[in-house]
C-alpha positions, 0 to 999 in steps of 0.5 A: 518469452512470448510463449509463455503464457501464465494460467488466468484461470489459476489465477482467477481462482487464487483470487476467489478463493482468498476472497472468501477469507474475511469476505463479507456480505456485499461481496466485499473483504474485512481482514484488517493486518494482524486480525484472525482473519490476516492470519488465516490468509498468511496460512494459506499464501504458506501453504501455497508458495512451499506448495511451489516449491518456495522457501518461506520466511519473516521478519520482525515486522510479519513481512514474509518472504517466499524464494524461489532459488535460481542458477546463481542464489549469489545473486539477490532475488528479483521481488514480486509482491503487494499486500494481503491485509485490506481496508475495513470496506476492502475489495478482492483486488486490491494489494492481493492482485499483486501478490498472487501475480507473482504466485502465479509467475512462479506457478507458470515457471515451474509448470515449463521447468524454467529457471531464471538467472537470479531467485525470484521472490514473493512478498506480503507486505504487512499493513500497507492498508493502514487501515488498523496501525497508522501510518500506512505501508508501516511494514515495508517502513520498519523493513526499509529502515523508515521507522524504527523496531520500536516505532512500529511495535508500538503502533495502536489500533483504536482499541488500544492494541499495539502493533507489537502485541496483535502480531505476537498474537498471530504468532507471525513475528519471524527472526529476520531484523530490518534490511535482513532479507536482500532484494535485488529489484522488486516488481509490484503489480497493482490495480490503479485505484483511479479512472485513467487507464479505463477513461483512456482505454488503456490495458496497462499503467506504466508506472514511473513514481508515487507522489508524496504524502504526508499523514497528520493527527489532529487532537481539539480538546474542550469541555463535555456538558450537558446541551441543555443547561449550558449556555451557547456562549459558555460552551467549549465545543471541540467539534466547532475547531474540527469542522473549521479545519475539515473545510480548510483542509479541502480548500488548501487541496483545491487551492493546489488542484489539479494535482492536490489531494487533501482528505480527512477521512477519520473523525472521532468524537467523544463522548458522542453522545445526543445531549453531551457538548463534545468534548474532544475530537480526534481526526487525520489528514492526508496530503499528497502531490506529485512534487515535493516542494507543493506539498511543503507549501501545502503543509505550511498553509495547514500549519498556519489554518490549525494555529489560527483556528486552534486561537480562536476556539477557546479549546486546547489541541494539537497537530502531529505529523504521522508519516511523510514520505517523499515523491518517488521516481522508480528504476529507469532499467525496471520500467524499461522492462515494464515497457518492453514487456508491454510491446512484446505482448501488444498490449496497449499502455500509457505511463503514470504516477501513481496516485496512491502509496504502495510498498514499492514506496519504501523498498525503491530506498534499498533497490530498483523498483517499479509497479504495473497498474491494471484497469480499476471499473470506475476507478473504484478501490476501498470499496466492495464494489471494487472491480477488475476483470479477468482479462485485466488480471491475466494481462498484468500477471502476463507483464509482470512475468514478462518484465521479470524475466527481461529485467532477469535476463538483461542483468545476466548479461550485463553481469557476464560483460562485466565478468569478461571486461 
């Protein structure tokens, strides 16, 4: 397997060519899920897997799924993929990677004439950003069962645009229902998004788990006035309950710190104007760690921050949950094939939780998983300057083909002892 070598070249090029579909000025990529530039992406990821000699479908959600048949298509196919869609200041690596990795396997397959025991599959997930419908990851959730058809359907962007109606729009809502395509592993190669692999000078991230998360949407709603004639102590400022909250949420974070975050990251303010006395606001939260039972801690000490700030306002308000998705642990047999594949190639590597979610969250509820990060500069992501090398890409892919075709071949063998029992 050694002797197989993917084209980083090729590769390099997929990614810069993509790039250029929602690119912007900075060097950096705004293509929000289901916007015109989503579809134009989803046009050309079809018209490069059937160019491969893929069989392309979708799902009610927009997932989209590219086979590549193998000896025995009784088998459920081995998954590759990420996402597409990127965050409104997106960089050129992030989710994309992963998904034109597993393009390039199968490129690399075809270009030696090899066929592996199960199919192999290519997968965009829609909307892992969750940049324009929360919560993130929402449609490897509808896919994996995690929320409902009608859940995500009616999801909506700040303009009132639901989930439902903007993917109608891009004409990519298939016929597959939740669960409708089987998968048999899924492999999902992603930059770090963090600064321990480039701090410790590390080539690859073995990933064994995602940490929890949980997502909130916080509503303080008071009295719009005018800021010259109404007196300080007959105001009702929304905004007021909203910074004491800001500040709690960073203090629950650091009271739970070094393995913590807590981050609220979408403010609004309505109706924002220079002499008007805020009369609502709206923000999230995201919490995450490692454990599950920290996280519950840390949910209870937000609850119990929102009730007291919320009592001593003089405004109404509401905290609701969005998302809460549990710590995940991945396959042992998939980050086997991850490490294996890793000390065939010399490749120096450390093991790590992820500290962002992925796809792979959701999909590890139907099927082994695991993910393989690569080197983010800085740690940088969300971000146009955003970077990774081409050495960096062309190792991962080279894993990541590596990993599949162990894990593969290791399954052929346990199905034919199996067989002979």
């Amino acid at each position: 397997m050694t002797n197989l070598k993917i084209r980083g070249e090729r590769l390099w090029d997929s990614l810069m060519e993509t790039a250029r579909i929602g690119g912007t000025p900075d060097g950096g990529i705004r293509r929000l899920t289901l916007s015109e530039e989503d579809a134009r992406v989803r046009a050309w990821f079809k018209e490069a897997v059937e160019a491969a000699g893929m069989t392309l479908s979708h799902d009610l959600f927009g997932n989209m799924f590219a086979i590549r048949p193998g000896k025995n298509n009784d088998l459920p196919p081995i998954a590759m993929g990420s996402h597409l869609d990127t965050q409104p200041t997106g960089g050129k690596f992030d989710g994309v990677l992963g998904v034109l990795a597993g393009l390039e396997v199968i490129r690399t397959l075809n270009d030696a004439g090899l066929e592996t025991e199960a199919p192999l599959m290519v997968v965009n997930w829609t909307n892992e950003e969750g940049s324009r419908f929360s919560p993130a990851m929402l449609g490897s959730g509808g896919f994996a069962g995690v929320y409902s058809a009608d859940q995500v359907n009616g999801r909506r962007d700040s303009e009132g645009i639901s989930f439902g109606d903007a993917l109608e729009a891009i004409g990519w809502r298939g016929d597959l229902p939740p669960k409708g395509q089987p998968i048999g592993a899924m492999f999902e190669l992603h930059i770090e998004q963090g600064p321990i692999l480039e701090a410790e000078g590390k080539d690859i991230g073995i990933v064994t788990g995602v940490q929890g998360l949980r997502w909130y949407e916080a509503v303080f709603e008071g009295r719009a006035a005018h800021t010259g004639s109404t007196p300080m102590s007959m105001r009702q400022n929304a905004l007021l309950p909203a910074a004491d909250l800001i500040r709690a949420v960073d203090a629950i974070g650091l009271a739970h710190a070094p393995d913590a975050v807590a981050t609220v990251g979408y403010v609004t303010v309505s109706p924002n104007s220079n002499n008007v006395i805020p009369g609502e606001v709206r923000l999230t939260i995201d919490m995450r760690h490692p454990r599950d039972a920290v996280l519950a801690a840390m949910d209870a000490e937000l609850q119990s921050a929102f009730a007291r700030i919320l009592a001593a306002s003089g405004v109404s308000g509401a905290l609701t949950p969005v998302s809460d998705v549990a710590a995940v642990a991945f396959d042992p047999d998939c980050i086997d094939a991850v490490r294996q594949a890793t000390a065939r190639i010399g490749l120096s590597a450390r093991e790590i939780v992820s500290g962002a979610g992925h796809d792979a969250v959701h999909i590890a509820r139907l099927a082994p998983t695991t993910m393989i990060f690569v080197p983010s500069a800085g740690g940088l992501s969300h971000n146009p300057a955003e970077s990774t090398t081409f050495d960096e890409c062309a190792a991962g892919a080279q894993v990541l083909l590596e990993a599949v075709l162990g894990y593969d071949r290791s399954r052929a063998e346990a199905l034919r002892e199996k067989e002979t029992d």
